[in-house]
C-alpha positions as CSV (number, residue, x, y, z in Angstrom):
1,X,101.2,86.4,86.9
2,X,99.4,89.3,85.3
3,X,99.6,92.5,87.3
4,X,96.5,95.3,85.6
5,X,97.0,98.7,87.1
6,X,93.8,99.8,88.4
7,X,94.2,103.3,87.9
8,X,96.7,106.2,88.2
9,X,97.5,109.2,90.6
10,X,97.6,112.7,89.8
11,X,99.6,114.7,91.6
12,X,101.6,118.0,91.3
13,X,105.1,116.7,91.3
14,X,105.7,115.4,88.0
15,X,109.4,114.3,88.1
16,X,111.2,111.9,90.0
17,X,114.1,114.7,91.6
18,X,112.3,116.7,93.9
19,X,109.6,113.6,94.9
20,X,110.0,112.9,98.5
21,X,112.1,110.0,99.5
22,X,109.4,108.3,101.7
23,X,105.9,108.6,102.1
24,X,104.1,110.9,104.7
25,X,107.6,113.3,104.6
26,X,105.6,115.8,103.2
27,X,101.7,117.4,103.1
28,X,101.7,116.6,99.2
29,X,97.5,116.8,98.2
30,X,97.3,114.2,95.3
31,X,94.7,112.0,94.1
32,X,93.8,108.8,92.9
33,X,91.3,108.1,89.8
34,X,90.5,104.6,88.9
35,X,89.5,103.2,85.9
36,X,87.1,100.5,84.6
37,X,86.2,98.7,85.6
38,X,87.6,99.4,88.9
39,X,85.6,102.3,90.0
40,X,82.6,100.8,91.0
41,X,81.1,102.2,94.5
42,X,81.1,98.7,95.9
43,X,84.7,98.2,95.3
44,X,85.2,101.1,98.0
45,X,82.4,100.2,100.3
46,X,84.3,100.4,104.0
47,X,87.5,102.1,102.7
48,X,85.7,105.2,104.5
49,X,86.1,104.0,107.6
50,X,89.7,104.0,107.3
51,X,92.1,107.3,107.7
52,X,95.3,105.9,105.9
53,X,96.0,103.1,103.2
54,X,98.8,101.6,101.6
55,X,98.7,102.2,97.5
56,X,101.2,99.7,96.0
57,X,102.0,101.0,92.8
58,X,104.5,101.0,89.3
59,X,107.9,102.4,89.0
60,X,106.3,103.1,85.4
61,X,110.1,105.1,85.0
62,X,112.4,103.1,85.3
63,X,110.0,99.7,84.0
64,X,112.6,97.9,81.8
65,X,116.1,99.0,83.0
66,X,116.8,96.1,84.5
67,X,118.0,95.6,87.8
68,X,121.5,94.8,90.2
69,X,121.8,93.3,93.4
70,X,123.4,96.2,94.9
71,X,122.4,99.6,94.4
72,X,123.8,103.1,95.2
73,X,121.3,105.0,97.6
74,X,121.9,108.5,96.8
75,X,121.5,110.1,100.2
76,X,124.6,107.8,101.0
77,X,126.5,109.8,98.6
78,X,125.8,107.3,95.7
79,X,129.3,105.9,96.6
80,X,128.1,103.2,99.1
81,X,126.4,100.0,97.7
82,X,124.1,98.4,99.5
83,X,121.5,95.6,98.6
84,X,118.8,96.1,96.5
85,X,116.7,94.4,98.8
86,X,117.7,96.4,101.6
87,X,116.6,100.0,99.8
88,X,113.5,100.9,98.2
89,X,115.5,101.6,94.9
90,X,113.2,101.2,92.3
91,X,115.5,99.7,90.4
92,X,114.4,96.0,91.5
93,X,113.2,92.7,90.1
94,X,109.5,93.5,89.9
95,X,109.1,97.4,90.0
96,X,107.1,97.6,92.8
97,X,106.5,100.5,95.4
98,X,104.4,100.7,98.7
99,X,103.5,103.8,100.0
100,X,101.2,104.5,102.6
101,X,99.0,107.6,102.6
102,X,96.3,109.9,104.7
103,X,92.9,108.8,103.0
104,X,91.2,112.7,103.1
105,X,88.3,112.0,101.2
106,X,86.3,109.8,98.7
107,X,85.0,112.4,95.5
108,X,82.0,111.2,93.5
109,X,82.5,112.0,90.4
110,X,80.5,111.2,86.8
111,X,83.3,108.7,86.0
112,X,83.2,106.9,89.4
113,X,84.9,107.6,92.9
114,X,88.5,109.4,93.4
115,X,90.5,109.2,96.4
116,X,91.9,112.6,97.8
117,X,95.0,111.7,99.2
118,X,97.8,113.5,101.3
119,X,101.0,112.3,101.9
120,X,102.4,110.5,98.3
121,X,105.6,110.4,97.1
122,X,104.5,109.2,94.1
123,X,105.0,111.1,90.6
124,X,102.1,112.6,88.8
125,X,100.3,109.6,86.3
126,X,102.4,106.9,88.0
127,X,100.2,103.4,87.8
128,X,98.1,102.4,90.8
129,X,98.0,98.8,90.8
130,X,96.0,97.9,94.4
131,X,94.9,99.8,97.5
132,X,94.7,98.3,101.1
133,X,93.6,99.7,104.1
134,X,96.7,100.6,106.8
135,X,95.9,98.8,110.2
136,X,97.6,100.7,113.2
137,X,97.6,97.7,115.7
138,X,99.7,95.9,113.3
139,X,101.5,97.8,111.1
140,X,102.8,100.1,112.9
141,X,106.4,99.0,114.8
142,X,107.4,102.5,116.0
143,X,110.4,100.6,117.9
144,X,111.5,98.7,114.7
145,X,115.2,99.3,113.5
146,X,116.0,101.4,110.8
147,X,119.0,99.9,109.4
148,X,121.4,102.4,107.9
149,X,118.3,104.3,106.9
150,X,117.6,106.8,110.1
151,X,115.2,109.2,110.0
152,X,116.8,112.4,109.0
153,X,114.1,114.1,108.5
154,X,114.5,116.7,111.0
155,X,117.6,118.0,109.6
156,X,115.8,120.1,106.7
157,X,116.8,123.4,105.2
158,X,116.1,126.8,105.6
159,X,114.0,127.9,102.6
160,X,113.9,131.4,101.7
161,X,111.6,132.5,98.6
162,X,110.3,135.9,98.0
163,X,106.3,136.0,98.4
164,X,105.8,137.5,94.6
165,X,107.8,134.4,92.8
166,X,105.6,132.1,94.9
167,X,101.9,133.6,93.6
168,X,101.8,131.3,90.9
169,X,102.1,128.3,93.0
170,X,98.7,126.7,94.5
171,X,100.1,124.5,97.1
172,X,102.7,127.0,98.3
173,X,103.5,124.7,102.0
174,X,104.1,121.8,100.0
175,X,106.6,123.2,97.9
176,X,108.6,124.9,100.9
177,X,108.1,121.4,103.0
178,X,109.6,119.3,99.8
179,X,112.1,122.4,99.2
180,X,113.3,122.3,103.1
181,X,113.8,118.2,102.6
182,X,116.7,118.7,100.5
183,X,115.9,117.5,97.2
184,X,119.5,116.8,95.7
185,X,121.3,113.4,96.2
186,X,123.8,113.4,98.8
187,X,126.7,113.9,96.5
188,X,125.8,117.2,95.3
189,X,126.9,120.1,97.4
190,X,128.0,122.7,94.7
191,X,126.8,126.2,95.8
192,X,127.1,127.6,92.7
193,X,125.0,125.0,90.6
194,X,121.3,126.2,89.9
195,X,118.7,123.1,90.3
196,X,115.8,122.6,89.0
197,X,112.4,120.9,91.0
198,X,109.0,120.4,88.6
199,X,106.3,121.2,91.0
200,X,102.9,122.2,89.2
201,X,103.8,121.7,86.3
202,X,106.4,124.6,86.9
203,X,110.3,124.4,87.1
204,X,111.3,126.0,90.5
205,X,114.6,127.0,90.3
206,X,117.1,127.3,93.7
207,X,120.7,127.2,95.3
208,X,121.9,126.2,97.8
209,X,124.4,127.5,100.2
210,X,125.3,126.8,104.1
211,X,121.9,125.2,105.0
212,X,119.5,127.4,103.1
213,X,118.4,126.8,99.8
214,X,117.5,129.9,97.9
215,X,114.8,129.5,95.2
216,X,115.4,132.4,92.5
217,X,113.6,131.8,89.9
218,X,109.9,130.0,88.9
219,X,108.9,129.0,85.3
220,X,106.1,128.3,83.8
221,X,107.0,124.5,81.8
């Protein structure tokens, strides 16, 4: 089986730390822009109709590292294996992720349709290889078990940044919202270490300390 990518998304989180850890966790405007000769009109006719969809896309970093059977999820504290199969690790057998998104708009552009997008937790030029429409009557299952991985997405941090450092910054409620999610893997918890999170193409740079992560410094990359 030949899999083509069918085009790629921009978006303004361009490395894999800082990315959020499941879809829809974060307001994160991206887009999708398809290629030939997959952006034809008629291969979007209906897809207006339809508020979210599910991209399924490449793990185009991590394509050729192989895979285990167990992996190390790192909000576990990267101590705990578990199987691969049970995580969305992208280190797997065929590198492929599903993510579903909120369809804003459809953009007519000279060099064929782009999908405005909010929700991704994909990386910026990360391969799109198909698009499907979500279907609430049957894809959702809001009483379905979560396993060992609960929702913890309520338990985010303070974020404290100082209005001037954020100027440069377009999308200034994204960057808190992925900021307040905790970006570090759950075995880091050194308040004296300085991180760093790309973010428009910029390296935001924060502590953190007792629940609040402190951003002190943004650079241009």
């Amino acid at each position: 089986m030949v899999i083509q990518p069918i085009g790629i998304i921009r978006s303004p989180i361009s490395s894999k730390f800082g990315a959020p850890r499941q879809s829809g966790l974060a307001e994160v405007k991206a887009c999708v822009i398809l290629k030939e000769p997959f952006n034809r009109e008629e291969a979007l006719r209906g897809l207006e109709g339809f508020s979210h969809i599910w991209l399924l896309w490449e793990f185009s970093e991590t394509e050729g590292q192989g895979w285990t059977p167990t992996v190390r999820p790192p909000k576990l504290g990267g101590n705990t294996r578990m199987g691969v199969f049970a995580t969305r690790s992208p280190f797997r057998p065929n590198p492929i992720g599903l993510s579903c998104v909120r369809l804003a708009s459809i953009q007519r552009t000279d060099t064929g349709p782009v999908l405005n997008v909010i929700g991704a937790d994909l990386i910026d030029g990360t391969p799109i290889i198909d698009i499907k429409p979500y279907l609430s009557y049957t894809d959702s299952k809001p009483d379905a078990a979560c396993g060992f991985a609960q929702d913890l997405s309520s338990l985010r941090l303070e974020v404290e940044a100082d209005e001037d450092m954020l100027k440069s910054i377009e999308d200034k409620q994204s960057l808190i919202t992925l900021l307040s999610l905790d970006p570090r893997p759950g075995y880091s918890d050194d308040p004296q270490r300085i991180y760093g999170m790309e973010f428009e193409r910029k390296n935001i740079k924060f502590t953190v300390k007792d629940g609040k992560l402190t951003v002190i410094g943004i650079e241009a990359l």
